[in-house]
C-alpha positions as CSV (number, residue, x, y, z in Angstrom):
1,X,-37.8,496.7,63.6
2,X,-36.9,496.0,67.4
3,X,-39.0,493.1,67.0
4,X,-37.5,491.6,64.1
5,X,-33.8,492.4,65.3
6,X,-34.8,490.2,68.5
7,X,-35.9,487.2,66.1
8,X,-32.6,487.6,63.9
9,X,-30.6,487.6,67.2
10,X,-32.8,484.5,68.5
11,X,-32.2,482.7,65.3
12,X,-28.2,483.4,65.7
13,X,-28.1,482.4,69.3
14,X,-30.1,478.9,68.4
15,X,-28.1,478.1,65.1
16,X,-24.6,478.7,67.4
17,X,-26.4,476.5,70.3
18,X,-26.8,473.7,67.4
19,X,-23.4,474.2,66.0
20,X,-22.1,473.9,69.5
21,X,-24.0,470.8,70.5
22,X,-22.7,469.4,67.0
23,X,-18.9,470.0,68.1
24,X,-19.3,468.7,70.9
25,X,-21.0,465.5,70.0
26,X,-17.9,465.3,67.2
27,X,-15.5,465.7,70.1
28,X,-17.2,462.8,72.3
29,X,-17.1,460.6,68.7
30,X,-13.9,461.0,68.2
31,X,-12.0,460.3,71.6
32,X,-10.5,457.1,71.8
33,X,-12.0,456.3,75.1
34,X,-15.6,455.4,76.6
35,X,-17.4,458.3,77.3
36,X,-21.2,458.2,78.7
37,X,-23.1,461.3,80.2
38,X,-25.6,460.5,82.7
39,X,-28.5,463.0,83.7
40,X,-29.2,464.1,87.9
41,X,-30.9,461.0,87.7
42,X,-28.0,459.5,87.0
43,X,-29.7,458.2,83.8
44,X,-27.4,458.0,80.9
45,X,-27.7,460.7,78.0
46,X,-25.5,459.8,75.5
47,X,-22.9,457.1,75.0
48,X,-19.9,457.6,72.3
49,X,-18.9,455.2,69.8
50,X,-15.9,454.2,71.7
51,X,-17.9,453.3,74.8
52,X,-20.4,451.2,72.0
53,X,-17.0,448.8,71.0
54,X,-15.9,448.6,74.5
55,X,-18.9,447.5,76.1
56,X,-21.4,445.9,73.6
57,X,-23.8,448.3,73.6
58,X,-25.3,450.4,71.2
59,X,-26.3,454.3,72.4
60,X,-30.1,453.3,71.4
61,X,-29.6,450.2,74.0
62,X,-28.4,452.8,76.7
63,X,-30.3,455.9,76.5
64,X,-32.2,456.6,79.5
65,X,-30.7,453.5,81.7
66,X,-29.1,454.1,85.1
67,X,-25.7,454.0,84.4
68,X,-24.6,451.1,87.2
69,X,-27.1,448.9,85.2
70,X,-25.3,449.2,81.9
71,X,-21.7,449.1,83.7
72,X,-22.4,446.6,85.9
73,X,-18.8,447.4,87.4
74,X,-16.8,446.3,90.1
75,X,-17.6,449.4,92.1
76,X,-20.9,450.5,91.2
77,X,-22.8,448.7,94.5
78,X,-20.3,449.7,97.2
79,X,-18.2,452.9,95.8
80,X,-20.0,454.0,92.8
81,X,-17.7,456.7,91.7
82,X,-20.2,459.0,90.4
83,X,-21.9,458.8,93.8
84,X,-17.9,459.3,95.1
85,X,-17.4,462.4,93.3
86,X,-20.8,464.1,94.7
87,X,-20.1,462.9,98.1
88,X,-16.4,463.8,98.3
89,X,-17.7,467.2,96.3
90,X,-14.4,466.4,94.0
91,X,-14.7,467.3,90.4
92,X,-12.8,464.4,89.1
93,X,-12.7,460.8,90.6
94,X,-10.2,458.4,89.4
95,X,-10.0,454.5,89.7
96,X,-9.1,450.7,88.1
97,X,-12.2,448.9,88.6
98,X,-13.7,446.7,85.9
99,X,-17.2,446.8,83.8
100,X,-19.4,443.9,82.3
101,X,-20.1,443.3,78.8
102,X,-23.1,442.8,77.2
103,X,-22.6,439.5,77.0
104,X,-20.8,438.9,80.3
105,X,-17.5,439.7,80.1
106,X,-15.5,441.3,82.9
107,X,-12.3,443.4,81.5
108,X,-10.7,445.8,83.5
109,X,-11.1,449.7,83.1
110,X,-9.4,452.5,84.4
111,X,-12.2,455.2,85.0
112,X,-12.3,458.8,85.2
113,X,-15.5,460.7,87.2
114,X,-16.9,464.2,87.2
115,X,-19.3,465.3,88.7
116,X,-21.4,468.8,87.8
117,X,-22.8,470.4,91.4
118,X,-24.6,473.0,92.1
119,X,-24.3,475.4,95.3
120,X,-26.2,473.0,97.2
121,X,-24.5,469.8,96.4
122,X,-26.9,468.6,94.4
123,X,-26.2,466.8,91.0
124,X,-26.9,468.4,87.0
125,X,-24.6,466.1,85.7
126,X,-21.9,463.9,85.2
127,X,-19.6,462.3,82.7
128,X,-17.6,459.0,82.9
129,X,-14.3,458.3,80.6
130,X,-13.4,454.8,80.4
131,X,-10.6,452.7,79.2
132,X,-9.6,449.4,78.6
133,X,-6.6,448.4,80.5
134,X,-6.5,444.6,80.1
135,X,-3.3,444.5,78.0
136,X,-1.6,447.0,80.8
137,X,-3.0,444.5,83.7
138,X,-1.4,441.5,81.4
139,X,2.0,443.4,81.4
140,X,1.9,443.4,84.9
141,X,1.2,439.7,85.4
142,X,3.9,439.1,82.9
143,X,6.4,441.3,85.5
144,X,5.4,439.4,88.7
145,X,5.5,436.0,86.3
146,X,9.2,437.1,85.4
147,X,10.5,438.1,89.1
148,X,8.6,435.0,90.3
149,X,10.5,432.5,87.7
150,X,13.8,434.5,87.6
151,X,14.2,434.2,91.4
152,X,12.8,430.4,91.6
153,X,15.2,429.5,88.7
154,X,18.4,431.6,90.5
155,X,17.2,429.6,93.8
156,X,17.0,426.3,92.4
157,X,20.6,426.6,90.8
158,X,22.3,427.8,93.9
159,X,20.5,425.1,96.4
160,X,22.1,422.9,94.2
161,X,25.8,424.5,94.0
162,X,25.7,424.8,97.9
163,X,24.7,421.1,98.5
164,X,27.5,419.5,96.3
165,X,29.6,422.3,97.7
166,X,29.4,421.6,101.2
167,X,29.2,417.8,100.5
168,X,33.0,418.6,99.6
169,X,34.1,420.5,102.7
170,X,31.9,418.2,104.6
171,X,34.0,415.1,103.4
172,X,31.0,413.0,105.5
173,X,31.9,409.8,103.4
174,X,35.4,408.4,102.4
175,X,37.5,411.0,100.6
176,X,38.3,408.4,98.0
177,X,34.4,407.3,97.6
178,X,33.9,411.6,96.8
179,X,33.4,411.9,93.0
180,X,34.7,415.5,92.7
181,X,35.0,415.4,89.5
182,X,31.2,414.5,89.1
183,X,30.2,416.9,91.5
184,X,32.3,419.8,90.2
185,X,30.7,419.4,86.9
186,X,27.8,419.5,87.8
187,X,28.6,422.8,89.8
188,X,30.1,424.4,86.8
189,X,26.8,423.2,84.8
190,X,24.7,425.3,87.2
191,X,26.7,428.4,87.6
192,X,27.1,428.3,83.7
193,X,23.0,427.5,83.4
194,X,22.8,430.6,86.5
195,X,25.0,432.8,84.1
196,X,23.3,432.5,80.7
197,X,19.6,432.9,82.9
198,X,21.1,436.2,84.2
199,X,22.7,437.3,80.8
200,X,19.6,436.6,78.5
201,X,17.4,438.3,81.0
202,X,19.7,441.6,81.5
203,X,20.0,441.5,77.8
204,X,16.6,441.6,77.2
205,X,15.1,444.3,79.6
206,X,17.7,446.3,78.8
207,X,17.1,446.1,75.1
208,X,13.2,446.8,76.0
209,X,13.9,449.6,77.4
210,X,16.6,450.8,75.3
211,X,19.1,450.7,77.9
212,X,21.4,448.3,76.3
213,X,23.9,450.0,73.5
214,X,25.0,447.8,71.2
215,X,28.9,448.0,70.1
216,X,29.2,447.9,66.6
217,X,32.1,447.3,64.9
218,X,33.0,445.4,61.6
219,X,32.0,442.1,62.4
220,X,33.1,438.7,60.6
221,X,30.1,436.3,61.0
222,X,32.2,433.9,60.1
223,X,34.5,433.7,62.6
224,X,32.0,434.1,64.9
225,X,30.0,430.6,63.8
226,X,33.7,428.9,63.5
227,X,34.6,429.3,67.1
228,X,31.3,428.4,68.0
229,X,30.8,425.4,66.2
230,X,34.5,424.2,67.5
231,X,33.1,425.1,70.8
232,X,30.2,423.3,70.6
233,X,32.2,420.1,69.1
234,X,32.3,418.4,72.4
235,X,29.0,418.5,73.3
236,X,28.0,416.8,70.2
237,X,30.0,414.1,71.1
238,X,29.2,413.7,74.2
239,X,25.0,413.7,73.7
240,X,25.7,411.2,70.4
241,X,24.6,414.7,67.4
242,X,26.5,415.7,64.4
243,X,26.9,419.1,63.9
244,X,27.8,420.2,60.6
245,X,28.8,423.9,59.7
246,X,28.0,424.8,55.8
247,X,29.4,427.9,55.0
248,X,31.2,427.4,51.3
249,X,30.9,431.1,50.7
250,X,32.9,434.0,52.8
251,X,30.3,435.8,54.1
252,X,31.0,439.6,53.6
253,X,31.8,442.2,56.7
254,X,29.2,443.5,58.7
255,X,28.2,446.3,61.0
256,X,27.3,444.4,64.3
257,X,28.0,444.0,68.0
258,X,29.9,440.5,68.3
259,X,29.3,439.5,71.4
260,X,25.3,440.2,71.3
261,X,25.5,437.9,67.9
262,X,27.3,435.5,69.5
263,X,24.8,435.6,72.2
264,X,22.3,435.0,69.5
265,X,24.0,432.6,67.9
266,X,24.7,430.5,71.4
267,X,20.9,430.8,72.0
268,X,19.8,429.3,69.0
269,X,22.3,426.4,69.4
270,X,21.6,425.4,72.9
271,X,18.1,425.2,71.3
272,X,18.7,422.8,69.1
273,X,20.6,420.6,71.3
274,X,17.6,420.9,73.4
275,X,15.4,419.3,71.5
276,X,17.7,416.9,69.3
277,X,18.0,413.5,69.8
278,X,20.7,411.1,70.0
279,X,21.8,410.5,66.2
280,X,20.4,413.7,65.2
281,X,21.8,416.1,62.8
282,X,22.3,420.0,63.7
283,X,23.3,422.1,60.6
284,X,24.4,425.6,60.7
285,X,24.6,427.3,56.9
286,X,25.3,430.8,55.8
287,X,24.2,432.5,52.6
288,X,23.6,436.3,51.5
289,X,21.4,438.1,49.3
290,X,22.0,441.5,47.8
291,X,21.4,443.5,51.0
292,X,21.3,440.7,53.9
293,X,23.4,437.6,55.0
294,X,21.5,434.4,56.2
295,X,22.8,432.3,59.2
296,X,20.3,429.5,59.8
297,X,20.5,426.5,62.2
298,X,18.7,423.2,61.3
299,X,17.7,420.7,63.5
300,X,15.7,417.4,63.5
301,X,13.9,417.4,66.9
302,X,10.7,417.0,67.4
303,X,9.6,420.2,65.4
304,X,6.9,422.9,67.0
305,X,3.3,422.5,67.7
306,X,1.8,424.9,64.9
307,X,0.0,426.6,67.9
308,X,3.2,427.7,69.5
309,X,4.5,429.1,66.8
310,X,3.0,432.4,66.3
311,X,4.2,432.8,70.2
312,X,7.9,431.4,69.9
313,X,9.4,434.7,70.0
314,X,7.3,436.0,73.0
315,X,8.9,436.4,76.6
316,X,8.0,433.5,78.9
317,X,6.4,431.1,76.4
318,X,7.2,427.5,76.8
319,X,5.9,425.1,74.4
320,X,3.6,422.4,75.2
321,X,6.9,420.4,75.8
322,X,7.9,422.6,78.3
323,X,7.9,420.3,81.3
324,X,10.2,418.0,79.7
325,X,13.0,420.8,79.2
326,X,14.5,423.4,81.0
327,X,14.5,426.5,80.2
328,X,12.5,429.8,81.5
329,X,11.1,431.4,78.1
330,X,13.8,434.0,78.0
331,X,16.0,432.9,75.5
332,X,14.2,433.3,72.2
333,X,12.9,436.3,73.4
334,X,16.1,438.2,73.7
335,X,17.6,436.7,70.3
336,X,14.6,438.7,68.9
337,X,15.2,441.5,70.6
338,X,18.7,441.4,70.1
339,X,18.3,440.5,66.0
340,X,15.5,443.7,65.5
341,X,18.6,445.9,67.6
342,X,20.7,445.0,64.8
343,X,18.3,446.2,62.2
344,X,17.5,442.8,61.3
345,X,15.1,440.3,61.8
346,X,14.6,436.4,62.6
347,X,12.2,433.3,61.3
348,X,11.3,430.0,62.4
349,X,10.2,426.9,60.4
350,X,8.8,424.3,61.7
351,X,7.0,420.7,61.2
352,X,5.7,418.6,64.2
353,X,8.6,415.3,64.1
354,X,10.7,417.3,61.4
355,X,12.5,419.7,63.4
356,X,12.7,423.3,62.9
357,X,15.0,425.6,61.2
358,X,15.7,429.1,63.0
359,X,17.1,431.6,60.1
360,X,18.7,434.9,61.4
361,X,18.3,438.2,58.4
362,X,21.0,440.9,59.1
363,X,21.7,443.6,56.6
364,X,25.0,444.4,54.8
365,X,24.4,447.9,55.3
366,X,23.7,449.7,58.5
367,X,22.2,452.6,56.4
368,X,19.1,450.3,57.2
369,X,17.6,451.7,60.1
370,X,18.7,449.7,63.0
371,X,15.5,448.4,65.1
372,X,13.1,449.3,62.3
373,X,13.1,446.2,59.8
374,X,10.1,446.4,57.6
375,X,9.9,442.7,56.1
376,X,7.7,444.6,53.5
377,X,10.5,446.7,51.9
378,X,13.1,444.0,52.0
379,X,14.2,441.1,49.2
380,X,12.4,437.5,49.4
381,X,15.5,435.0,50.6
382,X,15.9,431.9,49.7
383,X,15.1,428.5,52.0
384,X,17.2,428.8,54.7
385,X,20.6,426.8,53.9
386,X,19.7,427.0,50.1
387,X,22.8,429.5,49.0
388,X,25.1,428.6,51.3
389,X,25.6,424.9,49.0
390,X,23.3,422.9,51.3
């Protein structure tokens, strides 16, 4: 009987073992990082599915490989940090360093080490989490691209408001031969161009990071696009483009912060001037649908490169015109930003040498979530311009 209790017991003991070893192969599946487990040899024992995607290689591929061989990383020769964690007797080692893919791709990682010891140091073994960081490493390129451009930009402006500046006080040719009127304009065209930069990038970082409160209030779009395009009147004029304002319907009330539409609005215009030519035609229409009003602004530029558009919306992208205009790839950026804090949303059309038609979606209702449009839920509207008698 003693006998036979000792077999049920050994059965129990191995059918827990193999449930055990079953969970914890399910937890190592289902992490959404790279996990490998190497032996004291520091050959690798298993290799999850996540670790599979990341680097190329299947478990089978792995299986009894020295780890450095597979991972071919940035630290294995000099600091491996399995070798790191036995040496520094820490049970967890963390680093950025970067791995090899199968087929020869570097991407960066941030990696977690721990190392198994026993009382004399010596390894029974380790395992190593992984994770892909490129997009986090791309952020931060993207930061150091901003500060780099914002302060070259905000440079470039003020060297040129201090040299017509102290051309002034200097007086260093004939006061009548000074064309202060020529030089103050262009002063107040670079502390204006220096004022915009600043606003678009302060309302943009502060509506990433939800800094930024938006005051609503009952808004008339119209008005908004009549002073605007009144504004805007002389410029026309001046660079030789018709501007034309269709808005034959009142557009209804809305919930929305004025002076971040108008902010929009100014974007979208400057824009199209931009990119218009002399003789061109810049339309600005209206319409609604049941739950949204339309504002959309035509112009008949040189359109958009089909492979910029997917990426016209993004912070810092300049077209493959870009070193023909000024601009820092700010400005599009927080007229989304600004649009999605509204609850809304905003499209572009385009046509290489047709121009391109920008088409700002608001709702009627701010019972709409604000910052959560789902294009899915909402009504199709019309071509842009189409109900507002265009």
């Amino acid at each position: 009987m003693e006998s036979e209790r000792r077999d049920l017991v050994g059965i129990a003991g191995s059918q827990n073992d193999s449930q055990d070893l079953a969970f914890c192969r399910f937890v190592l599946g289902s992490l959404p990082v790279g996990v490998l487990t190497v032996n004291p040899r520091m050959r690798i024992t298993s290799f999850n599915p996540w670790a599979e995607t990341l680097t190329g290689y299947s478990e089978k591929e792995t299986l009894g490989h020295y780890c450095g061989e597979i991972m071919q990383g940035g630290m294995c020769k000099l600091h491996c940090p399995l070798k790191t964690a036995i040496d520094r007797r820490q049970p967890v080692v963390s680093m950025e360093t970067t791995i090899q893919k199968k087929h020869g791709e570097n991407i960066p990682v941030r990696m977690h080490t721990a190392a198994l010891l026993n009382n004399q140091g010596g390894l029974i073994g380790a395992v190593e989490a992984f994770q892909d960081i490129s997009s986090l490493k791309a952020m931060e390129r993207e930061k150091d691209n901003l500060i780099s451009m914002f302060a070259h930009d905000m440079k470039s402006s003020l060297s040129i408001i201090g040299g017509f500046v102290l051309r002034l006080l200097k007086h260093t040719v004939d006061p009548e031969e000074v064309k202060q009127e020529k030089y103050l304009g262009i002063i107040q065209n670079e502390t204006e161009r220096l004022d915009s930069l600043v606003s678009d990038f302060l309302a943009y970082a502060r509506l990433q990071t939800g800094k930024l409160k938006l005051n609503f209030q009952a808004t008339s779009l119209d008005k908004e696009l009549m002073e605007l395009f009144d504004a805007y009147q002389s410029k026309a004029m001046r660079l030789g483009i018709k501007l034309i304002l269709r808005n034959e319907k009142t557009l209804p009330l809305i919930e929305a912060d004025p002076d971040r539409m108008r902010r929009v609005f100014t974007n979208l215009l400057d824009n199209a001037f931009k990119f218009s030519t002399k003789g061109g035609t810049i339309t600005i229409s209206t319409g609604e649908t049941v739950r949204e009003v339309l504002i959309s602004i035509r112009d008949e530029g040189r359109g958009i490169d089909p492979d910029d558009l997917p990426f016209i919306f993004d912070i810092f992208h300049r077209g493959k015109h870009a070193d023909e205009k000024t601009g820092q790839g700010i400005g599009l950026a927080t007229v989304k930003a600004i649009v999605a804090g509204h609850g809304g949303k905003v499209t572009v059309e385009s046509e290489p040498g047709k121009g391109a038609i920008f088409t700002v979606v608001l709702p009627k209702l701010m019972g709409l979530k604000r910052g959560a449009w789902n294009p899915a839920t909402q009504d199709a509207y019309p071509a842009p311009g189409a109900s507002a008698g265009s």
